[in-house]
C-alpha positions in Angstrom: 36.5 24.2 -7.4 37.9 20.7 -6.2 39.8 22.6 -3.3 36.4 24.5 -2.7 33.9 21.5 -2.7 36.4 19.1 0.2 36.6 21.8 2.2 32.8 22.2 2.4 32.4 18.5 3.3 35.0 19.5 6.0 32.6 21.8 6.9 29.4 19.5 6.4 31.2 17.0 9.1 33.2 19.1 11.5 30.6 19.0 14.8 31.4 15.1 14.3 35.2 15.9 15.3 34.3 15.5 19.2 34.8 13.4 22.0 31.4 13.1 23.8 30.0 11.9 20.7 28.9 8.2 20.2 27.1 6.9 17.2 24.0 4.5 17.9 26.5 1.6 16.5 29.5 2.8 18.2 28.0 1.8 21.5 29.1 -1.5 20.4 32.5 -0.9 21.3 31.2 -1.5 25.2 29.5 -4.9 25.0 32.2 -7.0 26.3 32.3 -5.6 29.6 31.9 -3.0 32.5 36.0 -3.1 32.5 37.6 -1.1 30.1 40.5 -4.5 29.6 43.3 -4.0 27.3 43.0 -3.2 23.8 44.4 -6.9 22.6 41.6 -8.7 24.9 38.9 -6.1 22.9 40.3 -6.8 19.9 40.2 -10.1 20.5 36.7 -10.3 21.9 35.8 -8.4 18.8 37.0 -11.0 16.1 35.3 -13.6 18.4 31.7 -12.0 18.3 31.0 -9.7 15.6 32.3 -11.8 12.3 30.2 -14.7 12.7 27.3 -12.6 12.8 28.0 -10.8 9.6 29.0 -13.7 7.9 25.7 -14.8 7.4 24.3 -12.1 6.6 26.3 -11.7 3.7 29.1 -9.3 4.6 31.9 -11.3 5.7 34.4 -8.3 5.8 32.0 -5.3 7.1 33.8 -6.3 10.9 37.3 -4.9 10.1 37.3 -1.1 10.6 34.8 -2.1 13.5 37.6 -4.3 15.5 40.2 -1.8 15.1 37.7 0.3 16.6 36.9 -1.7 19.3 40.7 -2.4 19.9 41.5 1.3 20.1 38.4 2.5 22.8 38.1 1.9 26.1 36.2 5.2 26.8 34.0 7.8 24.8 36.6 10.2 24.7 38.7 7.8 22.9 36.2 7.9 19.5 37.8 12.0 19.0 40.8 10.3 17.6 39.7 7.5 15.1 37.0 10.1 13.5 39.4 11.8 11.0 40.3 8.5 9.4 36.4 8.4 8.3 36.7 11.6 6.8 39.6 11.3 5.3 38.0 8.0 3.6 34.8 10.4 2.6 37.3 13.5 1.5 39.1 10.8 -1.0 35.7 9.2 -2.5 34.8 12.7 -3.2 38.0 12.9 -5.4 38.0 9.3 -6.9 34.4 8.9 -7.2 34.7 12.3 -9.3 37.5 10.9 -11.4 35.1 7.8 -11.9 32.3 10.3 -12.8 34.3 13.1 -14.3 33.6 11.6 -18.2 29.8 11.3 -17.1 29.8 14.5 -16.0 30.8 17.1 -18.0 34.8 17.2 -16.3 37.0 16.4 -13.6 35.3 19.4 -11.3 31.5 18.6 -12.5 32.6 15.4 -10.8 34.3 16.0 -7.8 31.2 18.3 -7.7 29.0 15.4 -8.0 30.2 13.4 -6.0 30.7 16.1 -3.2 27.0 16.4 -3.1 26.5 12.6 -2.8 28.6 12.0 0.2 26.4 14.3 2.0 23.1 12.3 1.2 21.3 10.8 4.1 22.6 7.4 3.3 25.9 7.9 3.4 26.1 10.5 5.9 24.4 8.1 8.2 27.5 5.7 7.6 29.9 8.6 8.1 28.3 9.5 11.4 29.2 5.9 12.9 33.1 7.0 13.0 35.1 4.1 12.3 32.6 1.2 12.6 31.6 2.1 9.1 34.4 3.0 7.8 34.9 -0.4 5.6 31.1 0.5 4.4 32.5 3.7 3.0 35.5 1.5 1.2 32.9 -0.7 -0.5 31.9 2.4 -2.8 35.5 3.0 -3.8 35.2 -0.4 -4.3 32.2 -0.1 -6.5 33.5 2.7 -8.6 37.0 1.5 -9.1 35.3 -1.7 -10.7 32.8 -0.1 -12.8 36.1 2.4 -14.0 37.9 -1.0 -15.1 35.1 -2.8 -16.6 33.9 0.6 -18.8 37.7 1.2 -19.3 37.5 -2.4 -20.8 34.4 -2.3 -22.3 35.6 1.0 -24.7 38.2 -1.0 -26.5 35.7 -4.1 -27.1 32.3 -4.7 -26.3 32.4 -8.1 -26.8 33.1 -10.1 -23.2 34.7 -13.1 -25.5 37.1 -10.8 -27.1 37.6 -8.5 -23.4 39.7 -11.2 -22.5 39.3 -13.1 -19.0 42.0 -11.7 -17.6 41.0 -7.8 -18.0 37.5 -9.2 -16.3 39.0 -10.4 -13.3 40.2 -6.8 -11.6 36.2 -5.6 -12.3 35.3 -8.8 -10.8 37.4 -8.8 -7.9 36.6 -5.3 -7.0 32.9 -6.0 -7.4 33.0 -9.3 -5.5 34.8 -7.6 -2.4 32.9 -4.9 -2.2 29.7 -7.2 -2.3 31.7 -9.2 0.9 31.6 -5.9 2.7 28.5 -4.2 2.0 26.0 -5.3 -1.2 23.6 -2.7 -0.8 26.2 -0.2 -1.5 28.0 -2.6 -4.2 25.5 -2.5 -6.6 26.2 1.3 -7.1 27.4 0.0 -10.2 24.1 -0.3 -11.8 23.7 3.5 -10.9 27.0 4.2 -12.3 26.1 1.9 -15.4 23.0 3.8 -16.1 24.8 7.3 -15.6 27.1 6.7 -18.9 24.3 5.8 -21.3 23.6 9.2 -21.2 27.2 9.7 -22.4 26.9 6.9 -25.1 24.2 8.3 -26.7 25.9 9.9 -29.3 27.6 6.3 -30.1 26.0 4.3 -32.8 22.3 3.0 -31.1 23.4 -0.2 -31.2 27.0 -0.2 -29.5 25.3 2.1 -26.8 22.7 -0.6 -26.1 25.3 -3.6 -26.3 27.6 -1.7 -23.6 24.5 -1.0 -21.3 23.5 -4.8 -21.7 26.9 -6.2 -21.5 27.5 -4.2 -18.2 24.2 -5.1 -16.3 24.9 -8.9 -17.7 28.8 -8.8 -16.2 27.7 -7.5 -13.1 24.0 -9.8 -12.8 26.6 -12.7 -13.1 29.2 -11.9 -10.4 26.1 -11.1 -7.7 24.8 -14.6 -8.5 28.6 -16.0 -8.0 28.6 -13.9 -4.9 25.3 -14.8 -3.6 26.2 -18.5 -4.9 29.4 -17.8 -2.4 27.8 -16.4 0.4 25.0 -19.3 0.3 27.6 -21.5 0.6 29.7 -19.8 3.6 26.4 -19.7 5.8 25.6 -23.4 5.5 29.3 -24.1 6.5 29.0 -22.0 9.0 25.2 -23.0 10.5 27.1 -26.9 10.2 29.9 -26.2 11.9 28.1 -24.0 15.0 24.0 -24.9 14.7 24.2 -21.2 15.0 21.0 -19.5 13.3 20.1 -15.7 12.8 17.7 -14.5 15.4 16.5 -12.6 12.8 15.2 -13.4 9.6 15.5 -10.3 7.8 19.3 -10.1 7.5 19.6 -14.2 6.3 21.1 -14.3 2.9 17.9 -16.6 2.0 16.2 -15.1 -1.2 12.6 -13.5 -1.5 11.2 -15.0 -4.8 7.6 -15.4 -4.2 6.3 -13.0 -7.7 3.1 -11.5 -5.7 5.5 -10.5 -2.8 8.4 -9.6 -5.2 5.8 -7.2 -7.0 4.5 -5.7 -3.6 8.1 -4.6 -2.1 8.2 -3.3 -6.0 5.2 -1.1 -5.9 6.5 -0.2 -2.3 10.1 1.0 -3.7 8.4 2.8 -6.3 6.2 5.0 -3.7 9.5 5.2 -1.6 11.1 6.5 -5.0 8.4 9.2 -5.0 8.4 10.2 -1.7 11.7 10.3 -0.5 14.3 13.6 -0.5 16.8 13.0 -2.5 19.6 15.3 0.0 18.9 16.7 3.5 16.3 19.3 2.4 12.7 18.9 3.3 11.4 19.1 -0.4 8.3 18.1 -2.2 7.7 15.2 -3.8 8.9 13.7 -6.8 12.5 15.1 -6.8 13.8 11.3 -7.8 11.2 10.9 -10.8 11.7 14.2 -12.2 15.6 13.9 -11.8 14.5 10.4 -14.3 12.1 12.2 -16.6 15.2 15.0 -17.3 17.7 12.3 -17.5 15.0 10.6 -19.7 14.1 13.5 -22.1 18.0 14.2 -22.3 18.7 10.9 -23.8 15.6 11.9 -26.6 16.9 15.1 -26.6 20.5 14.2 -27.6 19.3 11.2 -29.8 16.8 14.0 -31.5 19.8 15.9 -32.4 22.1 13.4 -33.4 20.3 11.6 -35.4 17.8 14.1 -36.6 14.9 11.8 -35.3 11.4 13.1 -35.7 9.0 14.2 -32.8 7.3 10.4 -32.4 10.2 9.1 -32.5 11.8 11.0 -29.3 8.6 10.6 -27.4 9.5 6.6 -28.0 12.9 7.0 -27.3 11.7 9.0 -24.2 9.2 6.3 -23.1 11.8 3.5 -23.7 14.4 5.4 -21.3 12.3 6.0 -19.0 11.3 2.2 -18.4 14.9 1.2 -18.9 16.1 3.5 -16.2 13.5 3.0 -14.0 14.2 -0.8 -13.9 18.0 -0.2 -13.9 16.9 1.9 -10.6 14.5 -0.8 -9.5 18.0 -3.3 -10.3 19.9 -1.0 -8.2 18.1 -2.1 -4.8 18.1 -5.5 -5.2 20.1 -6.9 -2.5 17.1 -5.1 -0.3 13.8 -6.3 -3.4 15.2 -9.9 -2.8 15.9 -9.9 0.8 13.4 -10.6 3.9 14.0 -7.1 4.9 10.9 -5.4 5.9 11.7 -1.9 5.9 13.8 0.3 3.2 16.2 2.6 4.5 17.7 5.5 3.5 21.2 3.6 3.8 19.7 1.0 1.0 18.8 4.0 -1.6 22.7 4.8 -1.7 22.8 4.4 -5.8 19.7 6.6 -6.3 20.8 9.3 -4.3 24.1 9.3 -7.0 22.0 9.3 -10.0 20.2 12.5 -8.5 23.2 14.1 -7.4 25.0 13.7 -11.0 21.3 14.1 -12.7 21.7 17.7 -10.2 25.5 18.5 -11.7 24.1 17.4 -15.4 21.5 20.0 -15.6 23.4 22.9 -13.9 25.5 22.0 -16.7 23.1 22.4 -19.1 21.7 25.8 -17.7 25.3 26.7 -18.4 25.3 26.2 -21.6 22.4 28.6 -22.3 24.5 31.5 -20.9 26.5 34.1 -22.6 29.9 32.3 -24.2 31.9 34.7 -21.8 29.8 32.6 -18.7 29.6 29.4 -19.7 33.0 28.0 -18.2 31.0 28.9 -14.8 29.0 25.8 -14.9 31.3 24.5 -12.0 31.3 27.8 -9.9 27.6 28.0 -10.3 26.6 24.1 -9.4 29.1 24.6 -5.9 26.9 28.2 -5.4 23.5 26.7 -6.5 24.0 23.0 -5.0 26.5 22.1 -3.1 27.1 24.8 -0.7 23.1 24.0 0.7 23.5 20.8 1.1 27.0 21.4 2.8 24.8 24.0 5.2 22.5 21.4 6.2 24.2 18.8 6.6 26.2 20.4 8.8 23.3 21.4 11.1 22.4 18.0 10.7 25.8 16.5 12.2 25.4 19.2 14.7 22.3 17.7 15.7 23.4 14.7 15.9 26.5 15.4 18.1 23.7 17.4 20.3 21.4 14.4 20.5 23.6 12.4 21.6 25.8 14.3 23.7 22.1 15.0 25.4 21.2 11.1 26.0 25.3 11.0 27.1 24.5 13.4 30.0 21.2 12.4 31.3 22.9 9.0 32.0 25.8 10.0 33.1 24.1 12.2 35.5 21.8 9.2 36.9 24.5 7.0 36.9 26.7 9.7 39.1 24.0 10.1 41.3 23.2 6.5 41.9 27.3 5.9 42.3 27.4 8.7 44.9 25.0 6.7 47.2 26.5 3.5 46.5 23.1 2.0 44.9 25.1 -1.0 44.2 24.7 -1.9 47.7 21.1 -0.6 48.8 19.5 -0.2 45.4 20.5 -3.3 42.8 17.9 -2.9 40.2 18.4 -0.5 37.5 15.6 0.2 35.1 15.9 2.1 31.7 13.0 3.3 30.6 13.0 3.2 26.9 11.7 6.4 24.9 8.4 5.6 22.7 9.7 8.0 19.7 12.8 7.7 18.3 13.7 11.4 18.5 14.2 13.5 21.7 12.5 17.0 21.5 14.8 19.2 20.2 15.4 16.8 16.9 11.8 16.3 16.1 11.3 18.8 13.7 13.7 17.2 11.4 11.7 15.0 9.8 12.2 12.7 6.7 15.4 15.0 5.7 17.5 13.9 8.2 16.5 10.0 7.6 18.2 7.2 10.0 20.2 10.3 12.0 20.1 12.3 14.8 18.3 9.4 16.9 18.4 8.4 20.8 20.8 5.1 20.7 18.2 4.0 23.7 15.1 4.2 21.8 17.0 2.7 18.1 17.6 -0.5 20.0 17.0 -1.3 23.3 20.3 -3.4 23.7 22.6 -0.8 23.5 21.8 0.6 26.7 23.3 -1.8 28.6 26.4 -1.3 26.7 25.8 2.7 27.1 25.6 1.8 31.1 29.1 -0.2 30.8 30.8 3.1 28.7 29.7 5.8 32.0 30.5 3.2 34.1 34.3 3.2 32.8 34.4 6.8 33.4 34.8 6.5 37.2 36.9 3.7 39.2 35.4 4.4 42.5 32.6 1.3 42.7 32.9 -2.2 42.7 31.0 -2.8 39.3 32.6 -4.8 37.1 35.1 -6.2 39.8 33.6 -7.9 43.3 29.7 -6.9 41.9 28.6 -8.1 39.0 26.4 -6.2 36.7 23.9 -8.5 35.2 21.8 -7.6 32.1 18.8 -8.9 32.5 16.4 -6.3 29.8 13.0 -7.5 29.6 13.0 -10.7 31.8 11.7 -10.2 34.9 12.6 -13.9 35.9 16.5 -12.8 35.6 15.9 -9.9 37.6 14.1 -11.8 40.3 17.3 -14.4 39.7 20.2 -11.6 40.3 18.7 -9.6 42.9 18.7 -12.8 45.4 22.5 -12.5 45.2 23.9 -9.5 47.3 26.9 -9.7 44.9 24.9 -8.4 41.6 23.1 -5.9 40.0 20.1 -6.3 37.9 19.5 -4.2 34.8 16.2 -4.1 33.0 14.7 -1.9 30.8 10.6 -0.9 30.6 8.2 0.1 27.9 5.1 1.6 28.5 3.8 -1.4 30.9 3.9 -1.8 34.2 6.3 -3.9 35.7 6.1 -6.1 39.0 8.6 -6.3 41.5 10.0 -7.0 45.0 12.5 -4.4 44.8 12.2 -0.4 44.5 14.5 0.0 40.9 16.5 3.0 40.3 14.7 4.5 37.4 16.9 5.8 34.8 13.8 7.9 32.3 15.2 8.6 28.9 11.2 9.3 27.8 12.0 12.6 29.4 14.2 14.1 26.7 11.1 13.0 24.5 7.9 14.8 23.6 6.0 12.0 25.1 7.6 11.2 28.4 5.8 8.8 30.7 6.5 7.5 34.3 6.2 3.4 34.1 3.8 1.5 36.4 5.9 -0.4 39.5 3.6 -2.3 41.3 5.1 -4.2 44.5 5.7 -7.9 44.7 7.2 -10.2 43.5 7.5 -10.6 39.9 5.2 -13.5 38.1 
């Protein structure tokens, strides 16, 4: 079964192993310049740009796998070779994440199961999809689970943190920490993972089972605040030492405490919790709370029969795991509850997509039990059939779709760019304009909906700065123009008073990029339309003159 479920995330991810394939955040790997350079002077420009940036936002060691990335591309047809280290990293969490999970859930294959079907959830396929750049993303869960391992591993020869011993806290710790360095959202999987095994301790006496919950969520509710604590402190250093400030305000590591706003972005993670599809299926609502209300009535359920509790009693028990869990839940998005993040992503509901996915395997397991003796070691063979073999199906139309969006937005620039090359524009017509799609998906994606979350998006229409860096990775693909070399490619985006600026020089060409307003300007642009792979294309308003 182990054998069976890897090769269907194979399966789930193979369209990804391609070469004219690039991620919305793998268009990074082009921002330094028109020139492909050598891969020390990209490597180099990489350390120099990306890490302050993320080290104030509170993920100081996100940048690695990005660098190497940067260092090892100079064109899109180098991505093909970095994309099996991702999967290899997603084919190993499967296995260690199942070991983690294997006492949780029911066995070594129940986990491996388990976590199978988790590393196909949006969330995380949206990380595996960016290739290398998030490959350290991917690490932090490892991360995550191998702390939450050591800390329960602890915890089951002494509850008691003063009699753990300091030195059997530090590994937890220090896993924990890191992984918090490289990505917090993902981190705090622990909580997920924390609230998993009380439905394992419930046959323990009521009272260990609650001290071991409690002592958990305490350890871990003390290293975020040293890591927040930490992080705090590296971004004042840091804003000293440059008077560099984040642009925007939404990735500072600067706490949202205000109660009335606190209990808004609450009530708003509790609709999200409703509404959202738990896997890549277009599903009705409710799939997360009933996964809770089952994991809920199991913990009655069990308690019923272990202790021999009456009927009121269970319906207390139920109502009192119910809250718990759904704060624990609540506990497990915090680094977005307490942030100045406006919107919550499917990358942020990483944790809640496991406790569905093992919630999934759980009951499976369950139905299992109900069978004929002779059928009841199937439970394994009947979750891959029943679960993961779907999911693997979809997701693998998903990553199809995502190779064919952006192979798509690939070849309409490409073919623009070819065309304006061919006529030497860089000597008659210097103004390039990128019209920016108004919807995020182009028309053969749009049906997708909700189930295939942050994926299968245009990079131009996700954020209008990469497309100067998608210009400078077509651009690399032909040596026959001066770009880059005695004419300068200037990116100008929005500001009309830059491209007024660069198209006085003979020497330069302006780039600028349109929404749907009209634009003035002394010079006819060469429009490059990505609204046309949309469902709402529209032709922008040039009006002659010079610009105001």
């Amino acid at each position: 079964m182990v054998a069976l479920s890897l090769l269907l995330i194979v399966f789930a991810y193979l369209p990804t192993l391609r070469s004219d394939y690039v991620a919305p955040d793998q268009w990074r790997a082009f921002r330094y310049s028109v020139l492909p350079q050598t891969p020390y002077e990209r490597a180099a420009a990489c350390a120099q740009t990306i890490p302050p940036y993320y080290s104030r936002t509170g993920r100081p060691l996100v940048w690695l796998s990005e660098c190497v990335e940067h260092a090892a591309v100079a064109r899109i047809s180098d991505f093909v070779y970095l994309r099996p280290f991702a999967l290899a990293i997603v084919l190993f969490t499967a296995i260690y994440l199942g070991a983690v999970l294997a006492p949780l859930a029911g066995g070594f294959s129940m986990g491996v199961l388990a976590a199978s079907a988790f590393v196909m959830a949006p969330g995380y396929s949206f990380i595996v999809l960016q290739g290398m750049t998030g490959a350290t993303v991917l690490i932090a869960i490892l991360l995550a689970a191998a702390s939450f391992r050591r800390l329960r591993d602890r915890f089951s020869k002494s509850v008691d943190i003063r009699t753990a011993g300091l030195a059997g806290l530090l590994a937890p710790f220090g896993l924990f920490f890191v992984a918090c360095l490289i990505y917090p959202a993902w981190a705090f999987l622990v909580v997920a993972l924390t609230l998993i095994a009380l439905a394992v301790d419930v046959k323990a006496p009521r009272g260990e089972m609650l001290k071991r919950f409690c002592t958990c969520v305490l350890f871990y509710c003390v290293a975020a605040v040293l890591y927040y604590s930490f992080e705090r402190l590296i971004e004042a250093v840091l804003q000293k030492a440059s008077g560099f400030a984040l642009e925007e305000p939404g990735y500072s590591m600067a706490m949202q405490l205000a109660p009335g706003i606190l209990f808004e972005r609450a009530v708003h993670a509790a609709k999200c919790f409703y509404l959202v599809p738990p896997l890549p299926f277009d599903a009705p609502h409710g799939f997360l709370l009933a996964a809770l209300a089952l994991f809920s009535g199991y913990i009655a359920w069990a308690e019923r029969r272990t202790r021999d509790a009456g009927w009121w009693g269970s319906l207390a028990l139920f109502v009192a795991a119910f809250l718990l869990s759904a704060i624990a839940l609540l506990g497990c998005i915090s680094p977005w509850l307490f942030s100045r993040m406006d919107r919550l992503e499917t990358r942020h509901l990483v944790p809640w997509y496991l406790f569905f996915c093992v919630c999934a395997v759980g009951l499976v397991q369950l139905a299992a039990m109900r069978l004929p003796e002779r059928l009841r070691n199937s439970a394994a063979a009947l979750a891959l059939i029943v679960c993961l073999a779907p999911i693997a199906i979809m997701q693998n139309r998903l990553s199809t779709l995502q190779t064919t969006v952006s192979d798509l937005e690939i070849r309409t620039l490409r073919t623009s760019l070819d065309q304006w090359l061919n006529r030497k524009g860089y000597s008659d017509q210097r103004y390039l304009l990128a019209v920016r799609p108004l919807v995020n998906r182009p028309t053969v994606a749009r049906s997708v909906g909700a189930k295939a979350g942050e994926n299968a998006t245009l990079s131009s229409a996700a954020n209008w700065v990469q497309i100067s860096w998608m210009i400078n990775a077509l651009l690399r693909e032909r040596a026959d123009h001066p770009l880059g070399r005695s004419v300068e490619l200037v990116d100008c985006m929005f500001n009309q008073d830059c491209i007024r600026r660069a198209l006085r020089d003979r020497r330069t060409v302006a780039l600028g990029v349109v929404g749907d307003r009209a634009i003035k300007t002394s010079e006819t642009p060469y429009v490059i339309n990505f609204s046309l792979l949309t469902d709402r294309p529209y032709t922008p308003v040039i009006e002659r003159g010079d610009a105001p």
